[in-house]
MDTraj code that builds the backbone (N, CA, C; nanometers):
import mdtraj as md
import numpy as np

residues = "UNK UNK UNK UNK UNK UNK UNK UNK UNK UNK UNK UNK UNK UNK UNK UNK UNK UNK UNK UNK UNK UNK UNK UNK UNK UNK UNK UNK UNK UNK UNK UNK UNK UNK UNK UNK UNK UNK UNK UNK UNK UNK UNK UNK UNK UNK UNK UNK UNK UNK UNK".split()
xyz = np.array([
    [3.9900, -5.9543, -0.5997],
    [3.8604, -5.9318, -0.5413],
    [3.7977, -5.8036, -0.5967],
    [3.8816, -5.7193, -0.6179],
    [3.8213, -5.5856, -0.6796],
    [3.7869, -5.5842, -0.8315],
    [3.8494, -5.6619, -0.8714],
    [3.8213, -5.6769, -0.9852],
    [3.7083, -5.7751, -1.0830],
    [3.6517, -5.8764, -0.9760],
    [3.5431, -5.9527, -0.9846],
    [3.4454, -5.8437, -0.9202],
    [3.4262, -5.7516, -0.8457],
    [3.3115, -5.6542, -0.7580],
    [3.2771, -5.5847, -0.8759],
    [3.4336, -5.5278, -0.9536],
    [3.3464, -5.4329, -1.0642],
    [3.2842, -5.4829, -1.1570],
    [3.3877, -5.6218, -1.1920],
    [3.2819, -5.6830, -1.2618],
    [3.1390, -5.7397, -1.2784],
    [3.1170, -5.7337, -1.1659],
    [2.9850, -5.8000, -1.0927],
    [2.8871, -5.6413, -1.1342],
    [2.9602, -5.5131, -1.0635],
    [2.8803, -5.4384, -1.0945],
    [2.8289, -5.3469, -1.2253],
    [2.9157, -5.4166, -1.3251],
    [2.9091, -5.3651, -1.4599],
    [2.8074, -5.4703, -1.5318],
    [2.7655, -5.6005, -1.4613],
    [2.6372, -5.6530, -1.5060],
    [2.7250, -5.7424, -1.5743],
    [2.8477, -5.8040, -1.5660],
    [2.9272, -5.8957, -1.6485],
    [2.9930, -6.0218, -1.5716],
    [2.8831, -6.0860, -1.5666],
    [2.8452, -6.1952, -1.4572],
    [2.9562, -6.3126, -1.4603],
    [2.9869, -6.3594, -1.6044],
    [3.0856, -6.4372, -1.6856],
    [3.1903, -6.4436, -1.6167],
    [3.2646, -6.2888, -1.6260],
    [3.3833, -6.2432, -1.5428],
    [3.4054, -6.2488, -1.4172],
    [3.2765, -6.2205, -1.3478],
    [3.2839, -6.2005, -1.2272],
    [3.3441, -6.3396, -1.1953],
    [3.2434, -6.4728, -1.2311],
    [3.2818, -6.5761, -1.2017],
    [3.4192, -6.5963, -1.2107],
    [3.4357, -6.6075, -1.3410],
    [3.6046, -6.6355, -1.3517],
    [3.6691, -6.5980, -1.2152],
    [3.6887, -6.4474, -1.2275],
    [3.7819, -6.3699, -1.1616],
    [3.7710, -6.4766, -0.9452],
    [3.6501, -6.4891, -0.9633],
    [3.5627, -6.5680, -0.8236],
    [3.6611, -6.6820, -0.7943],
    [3.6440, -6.7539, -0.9176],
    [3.6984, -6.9634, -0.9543],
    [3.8152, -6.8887, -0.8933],
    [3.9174, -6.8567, -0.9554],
    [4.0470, -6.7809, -0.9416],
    [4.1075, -6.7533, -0.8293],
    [4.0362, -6.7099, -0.7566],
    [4.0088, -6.6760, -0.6160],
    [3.9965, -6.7644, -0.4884],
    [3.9174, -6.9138, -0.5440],
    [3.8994, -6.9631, -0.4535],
    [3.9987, -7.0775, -0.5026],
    [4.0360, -7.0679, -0.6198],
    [4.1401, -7.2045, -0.6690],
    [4.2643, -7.1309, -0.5666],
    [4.3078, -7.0277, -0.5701],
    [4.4081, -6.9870, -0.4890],
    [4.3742, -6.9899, -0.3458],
    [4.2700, -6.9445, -0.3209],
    [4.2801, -6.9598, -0.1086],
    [4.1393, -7.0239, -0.1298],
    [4.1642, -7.1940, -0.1391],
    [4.0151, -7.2337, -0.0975],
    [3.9388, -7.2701, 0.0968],
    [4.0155, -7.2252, 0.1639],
    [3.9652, -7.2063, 0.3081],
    [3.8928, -7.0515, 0.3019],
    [3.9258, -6.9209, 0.2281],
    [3.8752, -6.8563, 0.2624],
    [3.7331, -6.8024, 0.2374],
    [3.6343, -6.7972, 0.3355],
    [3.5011, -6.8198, 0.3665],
    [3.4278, -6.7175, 0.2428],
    [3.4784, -6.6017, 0.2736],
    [3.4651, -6.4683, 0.2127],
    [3.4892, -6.4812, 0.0500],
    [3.5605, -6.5998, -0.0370],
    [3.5496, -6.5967, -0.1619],
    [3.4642, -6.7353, -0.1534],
    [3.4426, -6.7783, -0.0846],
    [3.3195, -6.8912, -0.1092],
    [3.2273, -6.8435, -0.1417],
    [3.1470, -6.7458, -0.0684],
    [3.0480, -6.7019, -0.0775],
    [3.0437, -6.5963, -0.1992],
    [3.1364, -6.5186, -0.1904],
    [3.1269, -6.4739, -0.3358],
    [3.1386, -6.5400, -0.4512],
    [3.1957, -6.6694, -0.4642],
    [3.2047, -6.7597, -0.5590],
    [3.0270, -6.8123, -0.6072],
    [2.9959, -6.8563, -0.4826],
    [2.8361, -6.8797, -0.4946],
    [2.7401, -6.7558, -0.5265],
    [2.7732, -6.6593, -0.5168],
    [2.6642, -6.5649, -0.5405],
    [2.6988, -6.5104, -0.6887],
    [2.8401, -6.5283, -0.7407],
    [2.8485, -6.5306, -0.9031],
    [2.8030, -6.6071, -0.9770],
    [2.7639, -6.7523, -0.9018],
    [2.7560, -6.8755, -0.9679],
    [2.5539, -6.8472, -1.0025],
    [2.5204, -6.7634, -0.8676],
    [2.3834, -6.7244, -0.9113],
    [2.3533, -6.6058, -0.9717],
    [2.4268, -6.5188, -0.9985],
    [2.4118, -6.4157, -1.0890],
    [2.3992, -6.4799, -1.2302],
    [2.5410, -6.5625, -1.2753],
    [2.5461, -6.5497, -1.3795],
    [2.3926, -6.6615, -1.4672],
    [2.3134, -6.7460, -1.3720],
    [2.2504, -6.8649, -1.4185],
    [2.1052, -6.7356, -1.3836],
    [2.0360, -6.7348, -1.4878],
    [1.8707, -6.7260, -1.4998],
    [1.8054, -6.7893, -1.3884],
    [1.8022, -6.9471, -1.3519],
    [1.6734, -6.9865, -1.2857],
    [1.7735, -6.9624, -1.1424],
    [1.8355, -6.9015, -1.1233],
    [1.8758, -6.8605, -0.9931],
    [1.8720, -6.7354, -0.9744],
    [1.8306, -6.6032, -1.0305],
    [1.8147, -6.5138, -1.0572],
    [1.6788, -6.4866, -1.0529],
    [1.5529, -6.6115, -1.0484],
    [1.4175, -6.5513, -1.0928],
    [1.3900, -6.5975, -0.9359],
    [1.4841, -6.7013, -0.8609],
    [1.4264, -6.7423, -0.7635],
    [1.4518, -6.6457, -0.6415],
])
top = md.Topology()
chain = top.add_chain()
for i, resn in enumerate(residues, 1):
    res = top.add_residue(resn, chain, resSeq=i)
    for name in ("N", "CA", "C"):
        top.add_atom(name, md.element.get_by_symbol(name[0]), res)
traj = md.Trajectory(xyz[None], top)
């Protein structure tokens, strides 16, 4: 988890995801990497970013 945050905050959206997938492939009940999974999934895409 810390390591997708920095990634997220170093503007390296790619990673973040990965590190996210990773996360939720290992604990997919937990709520807290869902949502971070989805909010990498809109970082890293343009027309989710302008909206």
């Amino acid at each position: 988890m810390y390591l997708a945050w920095s990634a997220a905050r170093r503007g390296d959206y790619k990673l973040h995801e990965t590190y996210m997938r990773s996360a939720v492939r290992l604990n997919p009940d937990e709520k807290q990497y869902q949502d971070e999974y989805l909010e990498s999934l809109q970082n890293q895409y343009v027309l989710y970013r302008i909206c």
